[in-house]
BADOZA-898858 format. One record per residue: residue number from 1; x, y, z of N, C-alpha, C in turn. Coordinates in steps of 0.001 Angstrom, whole numbers, plus 524288, in hexadecimal, padded with zeros to 5 digits. Last residue first. Layout:
# BADOZA-898858
{node NUM {X Y Z} {X Y Z} {X Y Z}}
...
***
This chain:
# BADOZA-898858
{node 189 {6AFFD 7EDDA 298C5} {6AEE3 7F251 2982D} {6ADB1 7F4E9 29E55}}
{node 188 {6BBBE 7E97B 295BC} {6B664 7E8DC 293A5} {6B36F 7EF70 2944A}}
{node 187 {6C576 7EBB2 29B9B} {6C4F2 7EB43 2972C} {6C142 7EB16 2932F}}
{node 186 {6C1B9 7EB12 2A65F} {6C572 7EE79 2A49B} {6C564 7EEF6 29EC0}}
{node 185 {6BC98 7E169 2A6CC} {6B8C4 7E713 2A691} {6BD68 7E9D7 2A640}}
{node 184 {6BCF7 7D58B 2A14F} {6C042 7DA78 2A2A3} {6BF67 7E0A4 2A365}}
{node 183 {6BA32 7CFCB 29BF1} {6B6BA 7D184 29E65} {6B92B 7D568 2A2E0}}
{node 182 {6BB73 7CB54 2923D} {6BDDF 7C952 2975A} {6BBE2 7CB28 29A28}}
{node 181 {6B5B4 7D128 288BD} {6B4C1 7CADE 28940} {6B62D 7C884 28EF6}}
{node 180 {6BD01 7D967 287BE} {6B6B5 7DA15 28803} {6B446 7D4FF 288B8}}
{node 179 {6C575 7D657 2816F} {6C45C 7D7FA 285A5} {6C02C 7D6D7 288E4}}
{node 178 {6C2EF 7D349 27787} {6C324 7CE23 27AAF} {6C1EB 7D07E 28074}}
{node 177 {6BFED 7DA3B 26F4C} {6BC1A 7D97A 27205} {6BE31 7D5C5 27783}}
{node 176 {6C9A7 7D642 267DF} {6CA0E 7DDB8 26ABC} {6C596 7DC9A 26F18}}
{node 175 {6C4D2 7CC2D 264E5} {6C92D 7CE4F 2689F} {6C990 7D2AC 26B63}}
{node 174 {6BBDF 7CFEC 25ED1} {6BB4F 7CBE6 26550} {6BE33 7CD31 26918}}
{node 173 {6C0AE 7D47A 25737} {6BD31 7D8AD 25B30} {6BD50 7D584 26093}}
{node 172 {6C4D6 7CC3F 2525F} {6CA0D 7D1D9 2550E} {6C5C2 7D4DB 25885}}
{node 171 {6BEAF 7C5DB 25074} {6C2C6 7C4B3 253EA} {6C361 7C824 255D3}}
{node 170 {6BA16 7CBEB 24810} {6B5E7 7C993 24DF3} {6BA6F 7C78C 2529E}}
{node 169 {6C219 7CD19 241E1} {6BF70 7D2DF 243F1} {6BB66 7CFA9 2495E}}
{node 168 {6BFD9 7C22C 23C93} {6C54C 7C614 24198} {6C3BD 7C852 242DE}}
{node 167 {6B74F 7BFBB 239AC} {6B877 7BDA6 23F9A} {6BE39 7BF16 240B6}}
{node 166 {6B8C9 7C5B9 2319A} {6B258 7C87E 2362E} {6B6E8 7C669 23A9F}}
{node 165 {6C64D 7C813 22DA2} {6BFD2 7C6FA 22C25} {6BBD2 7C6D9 231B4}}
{node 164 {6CE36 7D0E8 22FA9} {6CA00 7D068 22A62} {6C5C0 7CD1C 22A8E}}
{node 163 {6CD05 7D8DB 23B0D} {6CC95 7D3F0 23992} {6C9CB 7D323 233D2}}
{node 162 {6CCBE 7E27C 23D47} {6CF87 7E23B 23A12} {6CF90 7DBDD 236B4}}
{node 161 {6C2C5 7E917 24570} {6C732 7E618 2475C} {6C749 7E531 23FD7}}
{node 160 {6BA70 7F060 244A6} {6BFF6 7F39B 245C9} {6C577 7F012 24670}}
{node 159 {6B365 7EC0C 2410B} {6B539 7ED25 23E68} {6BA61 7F082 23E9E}}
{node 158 {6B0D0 7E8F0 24C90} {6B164 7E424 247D6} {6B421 7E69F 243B8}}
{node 157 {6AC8E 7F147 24F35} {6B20D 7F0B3 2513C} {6B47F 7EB46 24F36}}
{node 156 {6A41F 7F21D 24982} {6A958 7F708 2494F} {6AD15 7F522 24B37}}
{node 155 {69DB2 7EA85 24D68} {69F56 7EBC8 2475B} {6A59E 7EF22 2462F}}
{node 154 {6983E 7ECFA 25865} {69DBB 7EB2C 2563C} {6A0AB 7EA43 25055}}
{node 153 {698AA 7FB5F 25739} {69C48 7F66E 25668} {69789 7F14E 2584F}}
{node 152 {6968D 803F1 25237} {695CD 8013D 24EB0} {699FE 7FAA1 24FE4}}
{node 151 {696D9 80B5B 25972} {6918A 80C39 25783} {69196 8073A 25275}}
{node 150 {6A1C9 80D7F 258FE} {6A0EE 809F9 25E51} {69A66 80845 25CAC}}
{node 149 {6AAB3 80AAA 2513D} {6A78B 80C18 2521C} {6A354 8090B 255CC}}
{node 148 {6B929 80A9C 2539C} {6B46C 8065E 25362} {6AFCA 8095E 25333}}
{node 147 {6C1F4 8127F 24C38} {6BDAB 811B3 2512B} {6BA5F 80E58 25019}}
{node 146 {6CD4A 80AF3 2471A} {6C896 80E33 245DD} {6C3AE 80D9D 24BA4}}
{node 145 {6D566 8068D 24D80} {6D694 80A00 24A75} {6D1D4 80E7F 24986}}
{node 144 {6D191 803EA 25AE9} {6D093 802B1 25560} {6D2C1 805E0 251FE}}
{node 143 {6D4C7 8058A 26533} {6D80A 8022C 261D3} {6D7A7 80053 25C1E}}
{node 142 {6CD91 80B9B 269E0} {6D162 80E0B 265D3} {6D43E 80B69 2641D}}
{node 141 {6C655 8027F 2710F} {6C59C 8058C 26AE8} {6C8BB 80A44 266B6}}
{node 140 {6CB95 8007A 277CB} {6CC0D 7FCFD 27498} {6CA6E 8001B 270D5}}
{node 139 {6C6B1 8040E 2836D} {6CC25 8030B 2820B} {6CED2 802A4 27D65}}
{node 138 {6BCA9 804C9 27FA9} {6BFB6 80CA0 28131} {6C50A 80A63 27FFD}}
{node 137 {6B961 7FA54 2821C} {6B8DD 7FF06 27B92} {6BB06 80231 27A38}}
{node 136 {6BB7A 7FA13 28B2E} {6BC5F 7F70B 28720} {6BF4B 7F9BC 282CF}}
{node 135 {6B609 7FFEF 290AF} {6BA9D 8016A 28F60} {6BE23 7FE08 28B6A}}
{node 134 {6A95B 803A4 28729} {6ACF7 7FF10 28B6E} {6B134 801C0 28A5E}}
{node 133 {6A363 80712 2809E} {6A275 80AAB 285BC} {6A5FF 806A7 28A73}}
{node 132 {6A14D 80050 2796F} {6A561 8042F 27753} {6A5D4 806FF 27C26}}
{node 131 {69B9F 7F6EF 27DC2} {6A2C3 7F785 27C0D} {6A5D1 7FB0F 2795F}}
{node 130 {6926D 7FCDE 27FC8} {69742 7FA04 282C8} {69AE0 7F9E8 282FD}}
{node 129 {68FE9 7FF7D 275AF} {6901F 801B8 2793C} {69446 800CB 27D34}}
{node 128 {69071 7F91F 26CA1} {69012 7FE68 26B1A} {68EC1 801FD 26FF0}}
{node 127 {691DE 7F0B0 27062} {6952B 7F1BE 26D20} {6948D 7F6FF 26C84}}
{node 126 {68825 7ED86 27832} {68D4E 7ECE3 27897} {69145 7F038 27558}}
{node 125 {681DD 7F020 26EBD} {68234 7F302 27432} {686B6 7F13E 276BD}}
{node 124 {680E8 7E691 269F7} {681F6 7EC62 269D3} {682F3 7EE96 26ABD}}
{node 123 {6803D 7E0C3 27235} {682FA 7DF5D 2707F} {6858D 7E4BA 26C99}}
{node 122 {673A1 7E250 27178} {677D0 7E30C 277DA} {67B04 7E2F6 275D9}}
{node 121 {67061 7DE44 26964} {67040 7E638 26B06} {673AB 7E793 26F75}}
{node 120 {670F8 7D564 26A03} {673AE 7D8FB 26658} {6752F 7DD2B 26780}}
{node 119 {66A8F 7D422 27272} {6703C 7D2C4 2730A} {67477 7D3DA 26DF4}}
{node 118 {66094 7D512 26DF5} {662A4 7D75F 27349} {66A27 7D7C0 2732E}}
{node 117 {65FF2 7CDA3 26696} {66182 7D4B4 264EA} {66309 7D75A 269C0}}
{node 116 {6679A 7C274 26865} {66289 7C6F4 26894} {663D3 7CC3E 26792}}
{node 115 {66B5D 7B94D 25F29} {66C8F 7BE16 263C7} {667DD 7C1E7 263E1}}
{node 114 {66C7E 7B1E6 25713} {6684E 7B042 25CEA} {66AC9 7B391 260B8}}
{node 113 {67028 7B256 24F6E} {674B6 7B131 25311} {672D0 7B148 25765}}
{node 112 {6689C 7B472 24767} {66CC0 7B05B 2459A} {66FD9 7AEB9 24A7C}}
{node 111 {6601F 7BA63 24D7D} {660D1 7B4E7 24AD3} {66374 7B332 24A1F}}
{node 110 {6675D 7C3A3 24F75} {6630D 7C23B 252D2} {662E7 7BC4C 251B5}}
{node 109 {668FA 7C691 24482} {66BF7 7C55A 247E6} {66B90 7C289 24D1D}}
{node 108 {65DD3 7C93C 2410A} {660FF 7C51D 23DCC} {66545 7C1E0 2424A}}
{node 107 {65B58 7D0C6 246D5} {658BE 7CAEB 2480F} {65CCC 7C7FF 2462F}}
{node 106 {664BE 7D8E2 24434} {66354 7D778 24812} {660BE 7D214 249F8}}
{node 105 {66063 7DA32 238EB} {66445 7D691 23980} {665BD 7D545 23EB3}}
{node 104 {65667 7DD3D 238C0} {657D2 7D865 2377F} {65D1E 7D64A 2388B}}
{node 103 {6597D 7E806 23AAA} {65686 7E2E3 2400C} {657EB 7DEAA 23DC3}}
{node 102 {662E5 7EED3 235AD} {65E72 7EAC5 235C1} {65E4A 7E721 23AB6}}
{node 101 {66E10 7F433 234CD} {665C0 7F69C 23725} {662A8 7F27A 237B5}}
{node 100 {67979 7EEAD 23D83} {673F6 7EF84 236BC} {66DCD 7F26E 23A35}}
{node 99 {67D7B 7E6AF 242AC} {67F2A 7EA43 2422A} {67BD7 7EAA4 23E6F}}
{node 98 {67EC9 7DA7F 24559} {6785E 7DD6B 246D6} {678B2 7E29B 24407}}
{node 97 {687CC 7D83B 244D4} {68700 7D793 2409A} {6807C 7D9E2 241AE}}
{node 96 {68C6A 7DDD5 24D4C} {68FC8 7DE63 247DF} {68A96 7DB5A 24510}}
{node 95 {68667 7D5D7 254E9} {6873A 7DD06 25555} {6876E 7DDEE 251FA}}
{node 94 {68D61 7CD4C 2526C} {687EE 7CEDF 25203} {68731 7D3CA 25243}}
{node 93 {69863 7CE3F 256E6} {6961B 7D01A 250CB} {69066 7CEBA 2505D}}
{node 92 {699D6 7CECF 26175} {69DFC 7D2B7 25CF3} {6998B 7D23A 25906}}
{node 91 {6934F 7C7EC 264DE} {692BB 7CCD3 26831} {694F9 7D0CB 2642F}}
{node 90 {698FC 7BF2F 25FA0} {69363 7BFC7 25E76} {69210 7C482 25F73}}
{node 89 {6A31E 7C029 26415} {6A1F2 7C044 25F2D} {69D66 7C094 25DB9}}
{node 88 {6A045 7BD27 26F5A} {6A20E 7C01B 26BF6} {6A123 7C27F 26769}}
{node 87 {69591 7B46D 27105} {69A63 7B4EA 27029} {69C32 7BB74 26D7C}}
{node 86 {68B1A 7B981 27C7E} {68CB4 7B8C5 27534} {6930B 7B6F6 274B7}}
{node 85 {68BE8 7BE0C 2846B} {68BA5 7B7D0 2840F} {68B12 7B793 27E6C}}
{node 84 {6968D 7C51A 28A26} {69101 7C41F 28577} {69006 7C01E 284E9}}
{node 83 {69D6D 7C9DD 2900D} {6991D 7C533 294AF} {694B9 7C4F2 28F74}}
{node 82 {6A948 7C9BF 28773} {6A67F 7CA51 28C47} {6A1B8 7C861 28EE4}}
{node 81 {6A666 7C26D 27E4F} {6A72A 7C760 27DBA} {6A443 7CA11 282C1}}
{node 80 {6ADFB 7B7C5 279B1} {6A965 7BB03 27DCA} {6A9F4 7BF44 27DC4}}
{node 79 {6B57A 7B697 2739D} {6AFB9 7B21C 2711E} {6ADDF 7B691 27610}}
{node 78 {6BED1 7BAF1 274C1} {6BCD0 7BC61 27096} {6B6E6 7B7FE 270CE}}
{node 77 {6C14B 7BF89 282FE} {6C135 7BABE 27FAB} {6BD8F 7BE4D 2793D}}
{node 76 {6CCD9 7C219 28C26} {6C6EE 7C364 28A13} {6C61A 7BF09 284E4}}
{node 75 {6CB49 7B7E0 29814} {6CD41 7BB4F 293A4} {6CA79 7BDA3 28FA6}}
{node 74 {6C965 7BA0D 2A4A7} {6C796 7B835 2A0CA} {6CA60 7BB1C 29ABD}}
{node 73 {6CF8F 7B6BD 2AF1C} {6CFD5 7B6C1 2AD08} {6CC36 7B5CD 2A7A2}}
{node 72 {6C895 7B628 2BD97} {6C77D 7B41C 2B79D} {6CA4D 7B8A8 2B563}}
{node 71 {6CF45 7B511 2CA6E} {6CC13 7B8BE 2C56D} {6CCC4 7B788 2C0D2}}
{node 70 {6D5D4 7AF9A 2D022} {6CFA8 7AE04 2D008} {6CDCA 7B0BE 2CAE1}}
{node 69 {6DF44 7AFAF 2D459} {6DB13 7B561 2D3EB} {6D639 7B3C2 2D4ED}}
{node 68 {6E3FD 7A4DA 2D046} {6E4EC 7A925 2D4B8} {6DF1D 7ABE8 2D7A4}}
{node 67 {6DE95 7A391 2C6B5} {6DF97 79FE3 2CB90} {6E16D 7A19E 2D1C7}}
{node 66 {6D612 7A890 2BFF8} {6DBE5 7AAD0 2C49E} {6DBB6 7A639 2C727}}
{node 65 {6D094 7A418 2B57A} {6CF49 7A625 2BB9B} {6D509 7A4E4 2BBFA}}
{node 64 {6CBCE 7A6FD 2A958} {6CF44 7A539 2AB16} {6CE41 7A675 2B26E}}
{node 63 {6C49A 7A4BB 29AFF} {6C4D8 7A4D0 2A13E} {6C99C 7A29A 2A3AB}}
{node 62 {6BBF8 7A1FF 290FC} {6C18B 7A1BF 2920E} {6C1FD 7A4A2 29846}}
{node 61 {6B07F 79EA0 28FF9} {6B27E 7A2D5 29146} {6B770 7A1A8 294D1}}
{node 60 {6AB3C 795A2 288E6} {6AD92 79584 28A9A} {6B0A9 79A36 28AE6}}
{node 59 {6A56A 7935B 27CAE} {6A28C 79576 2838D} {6A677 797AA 287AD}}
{node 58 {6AB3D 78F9D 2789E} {6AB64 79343 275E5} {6A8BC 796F3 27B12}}
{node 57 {6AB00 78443 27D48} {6B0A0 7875E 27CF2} {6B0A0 78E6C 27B0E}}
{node 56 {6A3D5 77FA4 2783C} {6A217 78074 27CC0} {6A746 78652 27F50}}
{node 55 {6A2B2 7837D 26ABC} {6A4D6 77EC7 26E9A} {6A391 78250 2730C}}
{node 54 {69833 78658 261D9} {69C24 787A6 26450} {69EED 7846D 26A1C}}
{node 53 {68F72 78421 25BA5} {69327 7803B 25C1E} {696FF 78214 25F5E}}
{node 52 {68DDA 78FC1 253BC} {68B55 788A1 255F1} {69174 7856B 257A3}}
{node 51 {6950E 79C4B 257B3} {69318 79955 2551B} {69098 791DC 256FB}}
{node 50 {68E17 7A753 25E82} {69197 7A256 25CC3} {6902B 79E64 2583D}}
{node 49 {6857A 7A80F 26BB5} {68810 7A80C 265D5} {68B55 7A58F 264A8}}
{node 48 {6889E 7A7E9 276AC} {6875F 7A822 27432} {6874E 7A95B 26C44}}
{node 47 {6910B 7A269 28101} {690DA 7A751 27DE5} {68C6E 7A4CE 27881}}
{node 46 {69156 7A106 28CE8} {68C56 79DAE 289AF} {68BB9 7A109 285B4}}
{node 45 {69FDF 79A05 292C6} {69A7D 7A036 2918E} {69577 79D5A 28E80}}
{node 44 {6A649 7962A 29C4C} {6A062 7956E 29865} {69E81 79B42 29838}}
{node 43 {6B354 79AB5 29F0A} {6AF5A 7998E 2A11A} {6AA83 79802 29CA5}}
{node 42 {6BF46 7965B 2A4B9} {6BA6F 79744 2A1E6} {6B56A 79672 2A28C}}
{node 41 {6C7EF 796D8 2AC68} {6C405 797E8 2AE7E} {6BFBE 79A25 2A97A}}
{node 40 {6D4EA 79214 2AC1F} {6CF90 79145 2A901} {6CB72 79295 2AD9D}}
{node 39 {6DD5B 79B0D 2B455} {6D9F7 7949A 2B46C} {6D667 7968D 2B091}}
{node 38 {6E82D 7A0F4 2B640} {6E255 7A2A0 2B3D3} {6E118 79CD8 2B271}}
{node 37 {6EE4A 7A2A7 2C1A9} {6EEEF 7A1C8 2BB1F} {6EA9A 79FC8 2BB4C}}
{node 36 {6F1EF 7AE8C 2C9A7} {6F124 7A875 2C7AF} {6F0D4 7A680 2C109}}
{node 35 {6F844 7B72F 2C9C4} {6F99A 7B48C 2CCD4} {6F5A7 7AE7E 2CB1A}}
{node 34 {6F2AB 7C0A7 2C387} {6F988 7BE61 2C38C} {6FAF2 7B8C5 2C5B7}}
{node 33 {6E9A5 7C4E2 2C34B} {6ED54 7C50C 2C7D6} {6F1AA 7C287 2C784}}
{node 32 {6E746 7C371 2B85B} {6E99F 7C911 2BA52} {6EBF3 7CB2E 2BFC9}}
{node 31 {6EA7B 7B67E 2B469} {6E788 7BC32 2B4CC} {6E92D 7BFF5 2B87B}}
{node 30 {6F101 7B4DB 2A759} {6F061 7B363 2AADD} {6ED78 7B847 2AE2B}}
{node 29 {6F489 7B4C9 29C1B} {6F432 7BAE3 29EBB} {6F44B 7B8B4 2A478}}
{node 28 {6EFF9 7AC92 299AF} {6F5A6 7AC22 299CD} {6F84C 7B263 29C1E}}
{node 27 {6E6B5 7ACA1 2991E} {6E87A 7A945 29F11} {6EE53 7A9F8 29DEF}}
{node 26 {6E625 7B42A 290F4} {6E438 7B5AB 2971B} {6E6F2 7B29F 29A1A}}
{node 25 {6E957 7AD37 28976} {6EC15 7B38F 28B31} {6EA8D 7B39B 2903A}}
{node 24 {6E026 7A732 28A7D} {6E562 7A3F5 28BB1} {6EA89 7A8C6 28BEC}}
{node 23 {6D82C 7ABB5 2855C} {6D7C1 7A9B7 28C28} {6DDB2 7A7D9 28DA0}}
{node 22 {6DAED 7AFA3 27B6C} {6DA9C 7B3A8 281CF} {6DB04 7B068 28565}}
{node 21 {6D9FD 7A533 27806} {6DF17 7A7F4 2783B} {6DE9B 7AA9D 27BEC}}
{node 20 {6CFD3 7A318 27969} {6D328 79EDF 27C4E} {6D91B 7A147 27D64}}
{node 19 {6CB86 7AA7A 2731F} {6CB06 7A933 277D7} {6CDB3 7A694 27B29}}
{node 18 {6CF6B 7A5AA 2695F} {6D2C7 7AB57 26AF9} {6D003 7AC70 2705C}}
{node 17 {6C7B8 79D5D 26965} {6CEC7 79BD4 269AD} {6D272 7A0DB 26C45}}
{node 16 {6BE63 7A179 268BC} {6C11E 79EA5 26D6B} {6C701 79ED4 26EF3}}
{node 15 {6BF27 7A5A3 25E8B} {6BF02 7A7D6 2634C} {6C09F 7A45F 26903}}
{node 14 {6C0C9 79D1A 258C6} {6C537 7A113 25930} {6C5B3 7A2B1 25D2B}}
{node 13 {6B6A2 797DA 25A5D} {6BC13 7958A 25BE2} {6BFA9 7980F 25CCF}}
{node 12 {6B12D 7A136 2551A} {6B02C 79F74 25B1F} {6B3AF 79AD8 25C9B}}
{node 11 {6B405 7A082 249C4} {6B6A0 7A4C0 24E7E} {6B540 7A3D5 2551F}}
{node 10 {6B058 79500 24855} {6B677 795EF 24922} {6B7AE 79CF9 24BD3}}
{node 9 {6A675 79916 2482C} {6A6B8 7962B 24EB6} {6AF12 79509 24DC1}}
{node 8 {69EFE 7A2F3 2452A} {6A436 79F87 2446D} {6A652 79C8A 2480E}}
{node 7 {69687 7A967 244E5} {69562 7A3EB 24573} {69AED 79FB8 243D7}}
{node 6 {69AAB 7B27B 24595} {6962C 7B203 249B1} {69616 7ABAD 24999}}
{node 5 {69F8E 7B3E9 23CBD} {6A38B 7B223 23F4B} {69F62 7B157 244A4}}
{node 4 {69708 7B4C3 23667} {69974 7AF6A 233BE} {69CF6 7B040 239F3}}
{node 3 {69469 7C057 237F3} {6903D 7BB2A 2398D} {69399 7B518 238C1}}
{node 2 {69A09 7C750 23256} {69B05 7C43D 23833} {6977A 7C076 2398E}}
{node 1 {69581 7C738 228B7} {69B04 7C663 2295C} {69C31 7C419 22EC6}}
***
């Protein structure tokens, strides 16, 4: 079911676009000393995964600097998912789909999307440690009707968003996730 939105390069347009939206809230928030106005200061990332063919634009980490202050504005974004060099969405549902007893499906996964098991298991570990032991997490997790189970995310929290088909529920998690992308240690972790 999620493997089709791993290789959708119209949700990796989407994503940009609702990237482009945060970045343009932010400069319209303007930044937190008040006093200048926020200059294009983007920047190159080298995110991995995805789908063939992706434009140079998709690299591209939305960014702002104080003309005043000096201090980067960054907004949070749905394609990064904080300093991972995977896109997003790859970090959300590989995990989700390794989920099973079998090795095989581990290599399998290993093969189709050229990720190492190292970086599965990290990625794990992320989810089933990290981000439930963030204030992130402490802030955000009674907003679910039903408890996310923490021994079963990210699956669980895919299944805690409402979106009827895969690539809403991949939207609505990115989003609730955008935080965690700006780098906002008040908010991350």
């Amino acid at each position: 079911m999620y493997q089709t939105v791993l290789r959708d390069s119209s949700l990796f347009s989407l994503l940009l676009q609702l990237d482009q939206v945060l970045a343009a809230e932010a400069r319209a928030a303007g930044c937190g000393c008040g006093k200048g106005a926020l200059h294009s200061a983007h920047y190159p990332r080298k995110p991995r995964g995805g789908p063939e063919g992706l434009g140079a634009e998709h690299s591209m980490r939305l960014s702002f600097c104080c003309s005043s202050c000096r201090k980067r504005v960054t907004p949070g974004s749905l394609r990064f998912l904080g300093r991972k060099v995977f896109f997003g969405v790859w970090v959300l549902l590989l995990p989700v789909l390794r989920e099973g007893p079998t090795r095989e499906r581990l290599r399998r996964l290993e093969e189709v999307f050229d990720v190492s098991r190292r970086t599965l298991l990290r990625w794990r570990r992320f989810w089933r440690e990290a981000l439930p032991g963030s204030r992130f997490w402490e802030a955000r997790r009674g907003r679910f009707a039903t408890p996310v189970a923490v021994e079963a995310l990210p699956g669980s929290l895919l299944e805690a968003f409402t979106g009827a088909a895969p690539s809403g529920r991949v939207l609505e998690v990115l989003h609730f996730l955008s935080p965690l992308s700006c780098g906002c240690r008040e908010q991350a972790f």
